[in-house]
C-alpha positions in Angstrom: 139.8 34.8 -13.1 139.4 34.7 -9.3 137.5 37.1 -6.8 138.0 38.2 -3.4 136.1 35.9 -2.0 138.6 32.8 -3.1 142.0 35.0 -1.6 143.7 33.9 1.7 146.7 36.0 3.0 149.2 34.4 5.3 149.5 36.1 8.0 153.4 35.1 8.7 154.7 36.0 5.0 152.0 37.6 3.5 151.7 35.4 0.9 148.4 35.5 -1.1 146.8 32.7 -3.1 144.2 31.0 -3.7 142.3 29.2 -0.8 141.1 26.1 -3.6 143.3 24.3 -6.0 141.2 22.2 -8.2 138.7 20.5 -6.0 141.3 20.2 -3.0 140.8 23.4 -0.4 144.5 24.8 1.0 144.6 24.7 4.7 148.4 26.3 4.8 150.2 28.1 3.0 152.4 27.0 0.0 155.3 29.3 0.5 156.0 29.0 4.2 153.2 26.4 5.3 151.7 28.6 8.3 148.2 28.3 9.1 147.8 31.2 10.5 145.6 32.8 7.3 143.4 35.6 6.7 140.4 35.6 4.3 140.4 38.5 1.8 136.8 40.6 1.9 135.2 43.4 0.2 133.3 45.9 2.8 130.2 47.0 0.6 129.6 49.7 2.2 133.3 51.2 1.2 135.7 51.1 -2.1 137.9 49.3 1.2 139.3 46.0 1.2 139.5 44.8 4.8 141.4 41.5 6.1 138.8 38.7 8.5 140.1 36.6 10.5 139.7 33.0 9.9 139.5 31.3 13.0 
């Protein structure tokens, strides 16, 4: 099972996966192969799931 926390989104195809495979961390994605990602994270103080930045 994964949480939030481990989610990227690609900004270019909206691809989501995981941003670890085994020990190895994914800098693109593995769809298109953009880098231009966004990090999944939970807002506490809403039931809201927002989109950060990762630069």
């Amino acid at each position: 099972m994964t949480t939030l926390s481990e989610l990227r989104v690609c900004k270019l195809c909206g691809n989501v996966f995981s941003k670890k495979a085994g020990v190895a961390i994914i800098s693109s994605c593995p769809q298109c192969h953009g880098t231009s990602l966004e990090l999944i994270t939970l807002n506490e103080n809403s039931d809201e799931v927002y989109l950060d930045e990762l630069d």
